[in-house]
C-alpha positions as semicolon CSV with decimal commas, in nm:
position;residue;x (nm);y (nm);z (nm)
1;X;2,387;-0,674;-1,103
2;X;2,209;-0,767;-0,804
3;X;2,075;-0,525;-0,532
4;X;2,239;-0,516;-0,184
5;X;2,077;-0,778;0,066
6;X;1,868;-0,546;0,203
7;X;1,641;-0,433;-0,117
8;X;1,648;-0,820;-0,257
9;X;1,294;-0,933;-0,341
10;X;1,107;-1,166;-0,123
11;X;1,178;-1,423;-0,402
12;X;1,563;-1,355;-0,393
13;X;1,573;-1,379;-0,020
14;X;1,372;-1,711;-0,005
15;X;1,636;-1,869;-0,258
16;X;1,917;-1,761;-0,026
17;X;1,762;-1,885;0,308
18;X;1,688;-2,237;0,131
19;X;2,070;-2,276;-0,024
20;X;2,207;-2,147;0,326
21;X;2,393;-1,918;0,189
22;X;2,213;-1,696;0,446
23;X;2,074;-1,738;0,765
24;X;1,702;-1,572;0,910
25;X;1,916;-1,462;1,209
26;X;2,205;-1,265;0,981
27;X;1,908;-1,124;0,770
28;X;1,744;-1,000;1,113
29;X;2,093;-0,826;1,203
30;X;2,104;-0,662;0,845
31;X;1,782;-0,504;0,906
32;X;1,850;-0,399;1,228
33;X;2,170;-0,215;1,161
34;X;2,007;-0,014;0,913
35;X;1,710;0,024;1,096
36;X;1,941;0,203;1,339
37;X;2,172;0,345;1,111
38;X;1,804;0,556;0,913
39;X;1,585;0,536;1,272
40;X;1,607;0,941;1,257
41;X;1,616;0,995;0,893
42;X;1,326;0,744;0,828
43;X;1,107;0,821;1,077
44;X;0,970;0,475;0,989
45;X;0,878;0,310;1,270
46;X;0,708;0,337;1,598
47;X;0,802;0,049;1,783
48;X;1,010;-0,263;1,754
49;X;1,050;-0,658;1,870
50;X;1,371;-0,767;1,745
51;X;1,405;-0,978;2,046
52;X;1,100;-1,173;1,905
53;X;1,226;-1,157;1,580
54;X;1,544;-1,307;1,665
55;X;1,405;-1,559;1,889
56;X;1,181;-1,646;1,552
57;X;1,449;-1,623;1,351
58;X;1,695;-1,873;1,537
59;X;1,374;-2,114;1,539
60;X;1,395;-2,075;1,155
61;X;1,744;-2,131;1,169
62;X;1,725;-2,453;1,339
63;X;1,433;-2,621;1,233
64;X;1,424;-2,879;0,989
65;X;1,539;-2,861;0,592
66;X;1,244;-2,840;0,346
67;X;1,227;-2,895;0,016
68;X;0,982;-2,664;-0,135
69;X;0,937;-2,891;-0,456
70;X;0,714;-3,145;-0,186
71;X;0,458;-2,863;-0,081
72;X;0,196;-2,660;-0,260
73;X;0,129;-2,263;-0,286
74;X;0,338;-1,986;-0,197
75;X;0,347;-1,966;0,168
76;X;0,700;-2,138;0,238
77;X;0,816;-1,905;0,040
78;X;0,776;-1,600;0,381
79;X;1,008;-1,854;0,542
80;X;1,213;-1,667;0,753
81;X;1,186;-1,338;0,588
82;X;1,154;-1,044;0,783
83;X;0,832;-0,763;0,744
84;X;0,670;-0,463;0,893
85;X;0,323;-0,383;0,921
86;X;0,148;-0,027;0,973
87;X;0,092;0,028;1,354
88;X;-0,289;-0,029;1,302
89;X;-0,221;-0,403;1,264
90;X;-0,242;-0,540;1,636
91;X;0,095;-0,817;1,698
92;X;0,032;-0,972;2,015
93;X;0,228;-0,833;2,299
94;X;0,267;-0,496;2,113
95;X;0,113;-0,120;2,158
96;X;-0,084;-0,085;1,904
97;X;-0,064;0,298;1,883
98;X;-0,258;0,381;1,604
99;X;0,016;0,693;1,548
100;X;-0,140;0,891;1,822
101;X;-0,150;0,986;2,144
102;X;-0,486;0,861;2,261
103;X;-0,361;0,483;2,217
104;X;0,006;0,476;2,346
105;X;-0,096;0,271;2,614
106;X;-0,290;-0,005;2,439
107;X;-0,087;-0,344;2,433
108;X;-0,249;-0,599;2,181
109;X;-0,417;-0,969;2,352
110;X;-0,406;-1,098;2,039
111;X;-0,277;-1,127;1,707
112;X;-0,499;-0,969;1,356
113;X;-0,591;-1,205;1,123
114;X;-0,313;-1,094;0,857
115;X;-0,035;-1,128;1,153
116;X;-0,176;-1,484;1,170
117;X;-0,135;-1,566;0,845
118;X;0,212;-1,411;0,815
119;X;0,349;-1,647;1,123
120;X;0,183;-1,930;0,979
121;X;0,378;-1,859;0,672
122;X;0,679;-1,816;0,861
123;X;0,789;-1,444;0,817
124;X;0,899;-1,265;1,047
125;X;0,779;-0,919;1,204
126;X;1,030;-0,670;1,324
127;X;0,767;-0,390;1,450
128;X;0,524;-0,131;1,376
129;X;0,537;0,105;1,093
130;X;0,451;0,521;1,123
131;X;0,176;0,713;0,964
132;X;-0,036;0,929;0,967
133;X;-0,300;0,961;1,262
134;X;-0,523;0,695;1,235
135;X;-0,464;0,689;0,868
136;X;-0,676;1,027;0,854
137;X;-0,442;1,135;0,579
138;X;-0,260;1,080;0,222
139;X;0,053;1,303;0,323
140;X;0,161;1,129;0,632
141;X;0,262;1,381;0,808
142;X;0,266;1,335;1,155
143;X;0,373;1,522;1,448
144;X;0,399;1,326;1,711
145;X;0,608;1,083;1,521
146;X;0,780;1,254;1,306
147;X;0,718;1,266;0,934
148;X;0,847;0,992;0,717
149;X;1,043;1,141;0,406
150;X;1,094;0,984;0,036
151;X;1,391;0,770;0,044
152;X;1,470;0,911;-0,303
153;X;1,479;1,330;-0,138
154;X;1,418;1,338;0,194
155;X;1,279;1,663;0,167
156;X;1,006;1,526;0,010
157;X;0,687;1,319;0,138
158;X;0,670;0,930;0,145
159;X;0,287;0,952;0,129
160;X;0,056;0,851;0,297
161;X;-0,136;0,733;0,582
162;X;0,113;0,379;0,530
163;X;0,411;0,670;0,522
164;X;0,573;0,452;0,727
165;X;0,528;0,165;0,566
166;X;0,671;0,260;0,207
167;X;0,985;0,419;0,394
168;X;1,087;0,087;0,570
169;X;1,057;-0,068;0,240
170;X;1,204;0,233;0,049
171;X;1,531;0,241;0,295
172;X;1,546;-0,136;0,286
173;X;1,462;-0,174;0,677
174;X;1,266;-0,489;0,576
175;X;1,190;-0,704;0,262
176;X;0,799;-0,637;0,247
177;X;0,526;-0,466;0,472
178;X;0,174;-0,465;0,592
179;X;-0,043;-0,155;0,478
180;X;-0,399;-0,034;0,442
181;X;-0,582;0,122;0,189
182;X;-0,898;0,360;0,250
183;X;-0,814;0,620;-0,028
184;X;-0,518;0,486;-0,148
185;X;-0,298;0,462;0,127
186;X;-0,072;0,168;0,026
187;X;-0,087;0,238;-0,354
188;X;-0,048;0,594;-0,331
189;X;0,280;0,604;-0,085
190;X;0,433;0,286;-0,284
191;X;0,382;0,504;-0,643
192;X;0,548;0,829;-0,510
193;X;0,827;0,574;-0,330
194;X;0,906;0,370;-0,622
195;X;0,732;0,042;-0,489
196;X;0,480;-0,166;-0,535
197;X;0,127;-0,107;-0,365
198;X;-0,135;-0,427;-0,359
199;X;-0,477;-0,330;-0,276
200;X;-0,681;-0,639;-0,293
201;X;-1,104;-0,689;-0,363
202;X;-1,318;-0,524;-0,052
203;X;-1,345;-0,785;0,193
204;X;-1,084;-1,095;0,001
205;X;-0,849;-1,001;0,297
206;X;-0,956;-0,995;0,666
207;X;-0,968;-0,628;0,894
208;X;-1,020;-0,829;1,234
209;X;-0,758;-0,708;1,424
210;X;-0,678;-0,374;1,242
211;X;-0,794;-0,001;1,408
212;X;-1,063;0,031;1,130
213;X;-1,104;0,436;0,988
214;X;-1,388;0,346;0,777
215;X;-1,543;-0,020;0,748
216;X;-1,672;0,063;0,446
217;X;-1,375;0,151;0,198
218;X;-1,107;-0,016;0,466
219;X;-0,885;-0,224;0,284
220;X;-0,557;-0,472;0,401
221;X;-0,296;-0,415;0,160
222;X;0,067;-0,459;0,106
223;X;0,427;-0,244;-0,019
224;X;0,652;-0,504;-0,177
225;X;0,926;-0,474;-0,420
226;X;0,768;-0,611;-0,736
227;X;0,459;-0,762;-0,829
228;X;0,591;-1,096;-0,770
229;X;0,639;-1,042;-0,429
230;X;0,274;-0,889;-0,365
231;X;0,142;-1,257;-0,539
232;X;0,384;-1,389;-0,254
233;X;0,200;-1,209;0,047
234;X;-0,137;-1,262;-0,116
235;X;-0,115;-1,597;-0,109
236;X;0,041;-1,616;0,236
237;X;-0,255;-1,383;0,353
238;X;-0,504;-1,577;0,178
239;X;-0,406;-1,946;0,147
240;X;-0,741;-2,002;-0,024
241;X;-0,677;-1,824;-0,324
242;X;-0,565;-1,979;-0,681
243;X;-0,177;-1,990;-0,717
244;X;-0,096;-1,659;-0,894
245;X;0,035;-1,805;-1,272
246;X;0,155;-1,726;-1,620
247;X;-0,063;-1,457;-1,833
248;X;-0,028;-1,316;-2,202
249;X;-0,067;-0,954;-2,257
250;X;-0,144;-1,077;-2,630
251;X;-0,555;-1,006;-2,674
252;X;-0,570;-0,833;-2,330
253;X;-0,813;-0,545;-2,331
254;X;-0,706;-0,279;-2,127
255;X;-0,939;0,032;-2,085
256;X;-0,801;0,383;-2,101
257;X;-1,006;0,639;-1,904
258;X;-0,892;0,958;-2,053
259;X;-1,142;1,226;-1,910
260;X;-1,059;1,209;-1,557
261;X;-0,798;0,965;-1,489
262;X;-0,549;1,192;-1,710
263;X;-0,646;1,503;-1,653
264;X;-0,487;1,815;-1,455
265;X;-0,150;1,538;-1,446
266;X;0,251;1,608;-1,410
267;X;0,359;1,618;-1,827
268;X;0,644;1,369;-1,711
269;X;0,373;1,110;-1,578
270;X;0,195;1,123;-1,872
271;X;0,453;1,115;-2,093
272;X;0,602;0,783;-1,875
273;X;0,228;0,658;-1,893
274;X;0,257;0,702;-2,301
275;X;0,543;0,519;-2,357
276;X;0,404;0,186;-2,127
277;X;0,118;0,226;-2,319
278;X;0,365;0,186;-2,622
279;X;0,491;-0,118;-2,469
280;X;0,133;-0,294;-2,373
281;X;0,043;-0,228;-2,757
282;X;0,372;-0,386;-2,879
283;X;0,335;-0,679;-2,671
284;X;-0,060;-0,735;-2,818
285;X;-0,283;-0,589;-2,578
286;X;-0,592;-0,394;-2,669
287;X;-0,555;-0,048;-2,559
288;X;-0,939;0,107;-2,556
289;X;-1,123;0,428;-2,472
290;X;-1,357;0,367;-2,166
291;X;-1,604;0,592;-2,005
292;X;-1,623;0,626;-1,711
293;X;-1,884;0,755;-1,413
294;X;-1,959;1,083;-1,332
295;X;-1,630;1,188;-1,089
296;X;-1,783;1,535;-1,011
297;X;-1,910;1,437;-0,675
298;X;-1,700;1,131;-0,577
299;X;-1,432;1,270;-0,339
300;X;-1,753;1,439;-0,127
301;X;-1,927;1,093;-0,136
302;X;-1,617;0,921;0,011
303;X;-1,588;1,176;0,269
304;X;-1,930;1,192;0,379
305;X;-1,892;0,812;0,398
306;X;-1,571;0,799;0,614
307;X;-1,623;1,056;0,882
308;X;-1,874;0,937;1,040
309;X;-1,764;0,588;1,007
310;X;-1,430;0,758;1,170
311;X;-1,666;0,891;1,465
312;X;-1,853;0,607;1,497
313;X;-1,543;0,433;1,578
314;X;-1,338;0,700;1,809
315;X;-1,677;0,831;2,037
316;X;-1,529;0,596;2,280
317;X;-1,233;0,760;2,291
318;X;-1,366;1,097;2,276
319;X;-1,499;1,241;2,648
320;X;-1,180;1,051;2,834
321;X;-0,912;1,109;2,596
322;X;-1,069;1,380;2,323
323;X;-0,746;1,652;2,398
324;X;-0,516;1,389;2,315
325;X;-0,586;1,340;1,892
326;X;-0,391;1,622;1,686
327;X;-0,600;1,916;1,565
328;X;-0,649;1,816;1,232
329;X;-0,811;1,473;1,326
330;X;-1,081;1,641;1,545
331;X;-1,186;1,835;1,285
332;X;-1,239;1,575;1,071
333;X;-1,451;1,382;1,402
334;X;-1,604;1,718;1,426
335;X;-1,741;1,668;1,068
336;X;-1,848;1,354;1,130
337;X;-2,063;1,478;1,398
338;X;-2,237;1,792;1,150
339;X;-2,329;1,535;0,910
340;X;-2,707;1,394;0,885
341;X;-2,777;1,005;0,857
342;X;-2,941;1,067;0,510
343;X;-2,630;1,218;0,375
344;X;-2,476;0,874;0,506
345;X;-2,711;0,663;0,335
346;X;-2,716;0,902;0,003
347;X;-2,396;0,835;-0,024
348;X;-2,358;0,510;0,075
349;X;-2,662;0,463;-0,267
350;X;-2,422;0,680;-0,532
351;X;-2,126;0,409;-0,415
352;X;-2,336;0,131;-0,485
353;X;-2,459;0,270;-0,815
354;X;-2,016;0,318;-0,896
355;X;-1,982;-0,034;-0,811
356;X;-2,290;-0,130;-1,076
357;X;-2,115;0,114;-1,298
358;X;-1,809;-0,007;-1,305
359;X;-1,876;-0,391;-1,346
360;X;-2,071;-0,309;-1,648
361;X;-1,692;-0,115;-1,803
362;X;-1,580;-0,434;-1,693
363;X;-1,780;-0,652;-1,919
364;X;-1,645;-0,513;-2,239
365;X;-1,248;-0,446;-2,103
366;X;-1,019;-0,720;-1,904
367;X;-0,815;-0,423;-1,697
368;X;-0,788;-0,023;-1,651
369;X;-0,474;0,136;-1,668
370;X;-0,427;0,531;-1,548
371;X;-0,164;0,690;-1,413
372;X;-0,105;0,621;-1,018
373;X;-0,090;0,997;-0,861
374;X;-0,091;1,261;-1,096
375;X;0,217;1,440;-0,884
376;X;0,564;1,362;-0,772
377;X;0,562;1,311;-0,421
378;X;0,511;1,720;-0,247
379;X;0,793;1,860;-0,063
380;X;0,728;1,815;0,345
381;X;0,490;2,064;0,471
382;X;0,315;2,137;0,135
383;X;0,005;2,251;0,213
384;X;-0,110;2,235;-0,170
385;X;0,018;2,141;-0,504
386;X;-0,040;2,278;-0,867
387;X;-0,030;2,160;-1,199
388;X;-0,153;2,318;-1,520
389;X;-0,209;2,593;-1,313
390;X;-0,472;2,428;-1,122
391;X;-0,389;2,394;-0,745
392;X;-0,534;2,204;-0,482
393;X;-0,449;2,068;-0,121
394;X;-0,118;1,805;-0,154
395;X;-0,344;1,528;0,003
396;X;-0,607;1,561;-0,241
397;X;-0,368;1,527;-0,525
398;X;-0,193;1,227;-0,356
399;X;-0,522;1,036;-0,413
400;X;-0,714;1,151;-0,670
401;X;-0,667;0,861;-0,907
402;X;-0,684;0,614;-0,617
403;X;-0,950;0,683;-0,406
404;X;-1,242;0,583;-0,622
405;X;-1,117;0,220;-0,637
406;X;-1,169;0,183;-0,243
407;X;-1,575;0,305;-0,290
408;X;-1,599;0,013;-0,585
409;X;-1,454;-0,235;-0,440
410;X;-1,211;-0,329;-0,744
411;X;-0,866;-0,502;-0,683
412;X;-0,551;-0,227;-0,787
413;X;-0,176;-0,259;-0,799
414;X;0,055;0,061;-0,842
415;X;0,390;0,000;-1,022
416;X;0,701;0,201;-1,080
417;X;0,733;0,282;-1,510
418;X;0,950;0,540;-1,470
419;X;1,196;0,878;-1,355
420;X;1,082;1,219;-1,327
421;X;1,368;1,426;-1,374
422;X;1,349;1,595;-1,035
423;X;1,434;1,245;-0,942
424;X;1,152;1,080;-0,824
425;X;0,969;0,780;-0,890
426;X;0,615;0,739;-1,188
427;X;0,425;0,480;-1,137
428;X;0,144;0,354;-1,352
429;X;-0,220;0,182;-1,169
430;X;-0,382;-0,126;-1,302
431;X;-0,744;-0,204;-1,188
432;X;-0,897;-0,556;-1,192
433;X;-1,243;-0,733;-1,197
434;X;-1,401;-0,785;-0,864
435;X;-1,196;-1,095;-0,719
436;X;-0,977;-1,118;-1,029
437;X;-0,676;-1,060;-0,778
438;X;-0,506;-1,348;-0,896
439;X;-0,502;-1,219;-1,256
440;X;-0,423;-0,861;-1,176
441;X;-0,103;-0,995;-0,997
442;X;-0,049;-1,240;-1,300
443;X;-0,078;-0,966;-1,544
444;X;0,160;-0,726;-1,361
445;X;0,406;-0,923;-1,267
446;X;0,405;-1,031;-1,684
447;X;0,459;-0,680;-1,719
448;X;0,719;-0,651;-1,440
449;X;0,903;-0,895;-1,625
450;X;0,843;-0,764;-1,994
451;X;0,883;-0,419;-1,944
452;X;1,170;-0,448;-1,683
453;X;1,173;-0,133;-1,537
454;X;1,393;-0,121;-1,271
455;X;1,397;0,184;-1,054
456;X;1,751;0,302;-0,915
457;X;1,799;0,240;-0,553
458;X;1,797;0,530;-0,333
459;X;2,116;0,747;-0,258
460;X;2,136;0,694;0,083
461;X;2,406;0,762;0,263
């Protein structure tokens, strides 16, 4: 049975445009009625253009019949289909707000890179997505905004910083969005949403044009409905890469990091993690033990590494507008400020020596599969979360399995493998070589396809 119009894949939508049995400008107005109908349920976005997007979508409507068979790549295939992007992402025209106070007034001269791409592909963007304050955050909580809930309980958080960003998707608002990823901001939110989060190799996908919170472990990702759909937008955001094609899990040797990666984790997720480890053996992959660094000090490296990166960035903001950020992101400027440059640099050593680590793992496996949180997504206002009767704050658990992936450098993809019974969505993390993309994205959409583990859609009313 196929899903409603408005949670079709990318894919589904393209097919639809190119038989006309669909028009860009009736897929705008689907989006936009529900986009109203959820605006104070979803809390999803910030601002909106759908002028612009209807203006686009009429030019769509009316230009020329293509026949996708006479070009190459993936690109046509964002022809007329409509998208979000996290409101760090400047569109031309646009406030680019960062979710905070201190930048309501800052319209956008120009478009980012990634907003480039995306019009050259022909997609369409309907506005700016919520989160949390300058992505300082994995619960995207956010109070000037609102807080975005989990489209499957809405008393329950979307994740974060790109909350916004996985509830447009999650309440079908839009077929695909723009994201980014410092600690696992797009993977994280897509695993607790049911989605897919794409979090490519450092530096394969352009940040000019994005409100940076730390250059060094910044990252341009996407939320799409499957893994097909994140080859899609790869593609589309990096026309250079190698078309995304066929792979066989049969002889694929996928490491299983045990000691950490599984560890103080919901029984459900593990036991949803077992049985897709069941699968991968039955379809001929390789499932083998891997060490793995030292984790002890990891989250304190990233921190000491993205605070005063943070600062660096927002000290121009800071004697003119400083009473304007929320409480919670001054502190974390103010700990930017109490930390030395050696610190920095000590830090900024133990992430190169993870990096050296971790290529070495690579040279005897092809992938790493762990679990992508090891929690449900936290009710709304959860301050912390426990499990095995170990607690520890909810943001901290949203990324513990994530965040060393943004200090290494390594491409990851989160995707859905299965149903906790208090009905919410598992999902499963796959990490690739350095600049393997390509293959990562081959290997889960063969999985996607395999496994065929299709989420339900949200009950929403």
């Amino acid at each position: 049975m196929n899903p409603p119009l408005a949670f079709a894949s990318i894919s589904e939508l393209s097919r639809r445009l190119r038989a006309g049995d669909v028009s860009a400008t009736q897929l705008i107005d689907v989006y936009a009625e529900r986009i109203e109908r959820y605006a104070d349920i979803s809390k999803a976005f910030i601002s909106l253009d759908l002028e612009a997007a209807r203006r686009k979508a009429d030019m769509v409507d009316n230009s020329p019949g293509y026949n996708p068979d006479n070009n190459t790549g993936n690109q046509l295939s964002l022809k007329g289909i409509p998208y979000a992007c996290k409101d760090l992402f400047d569109v031309a025209g646009m406030v680019t707000t960062g979710g905070s106070r201190v930048l309501q007034d800052t319209i956008a001269k120009h478009d980012a890179d990634t907003i480039q791409a995306m019009n050259q592909a022909g997609a369409i963007c309907l506005g700016k997505n919520n989160l949390h304050e300058f992505a300082y955050g994995a619960t995207g909580e956010n109070a000037l905004y609102g807080t975005a809930p989990n489209p499957y309980d809405h008393s329950r958080l979307a994740g974060g910083s790109s909350s916004g960003s996985a509830a447009a998707l999650g309440f079908g608002l839009c077929a695909a969005t723009l994201g980014t990823d410092t600690g696992g901001s797009v993977r994280a939110p897509a695993a607790l949403c049911g989605l897919v989060g794409f979090k490519p190799t450092f530096g394969r996908i352009s940040t000019a044009g994005v409100l940076p919170y730390s250059w060094t472990l910044d990252h341009v990702g996407t939320l799409t409905r499957s893994a097909a759909d994140a080859a899609i937008l790869f593609k589309a955001l990096l026309p250079a890469a190698r078309d995304v094609t066929n792979v066989d899990l049969q002889g694929q040797v996928i490491g299983i990091p045990r000691e950490f990666f599984f560890a103080r984790c919901d029984s459900e997720i593990l036991d949803s993690i077992d049985a897709f480890m069941v699968f991968l053996r039955s379809a001929g992959a390789e499932l083998k033990p891997i060490s793995m660094p030292s984790m002890e000090h990891t989250r304190t490296v990233s921190l000491t590494v993205q605070m005063p990166e943070a600062l660096s960035f927002h000290n121009r903001y800071l004697e003119q507008r400083g009473h304007l950020y929320s409480q919670d992101f001054r502190a974390g400027l103010a700990l930017g400020q109490c930390l030395l440059a050696e610190q920095y640099i000590r830090a900024k050593r133990f992430i190169e020596s993870y990096r050296r680590e971790m290529d070495a793992i690579f040279a005897d496996v092809d992938t790493i599969l762990t679990p992508a949180t090891p929690v449900i997504a936290p009710p709304i206002g959860a301050v912390e979360v426990s499990v095995d009767g170990h607690s520890e704050p909810a943001g901290n658990a949203i990324t513990r399995y994530t965040s060393f992936f943004n200090m290494t450098g390594h491409p990851a993809i989160t995707l859905p493998c299965g149903m906790h019974s208090a009905g919410l969505p598992i999902s499963a993390q796959l990490i690739g070589k350095h600049y393997a993309d390509e293959q990562l994205l081959a290997l889960a959409s063969r999985i996607e396809a395999a496994y065929d583990f299709t989420l339900p859609l949200p009950e929403l009313n």
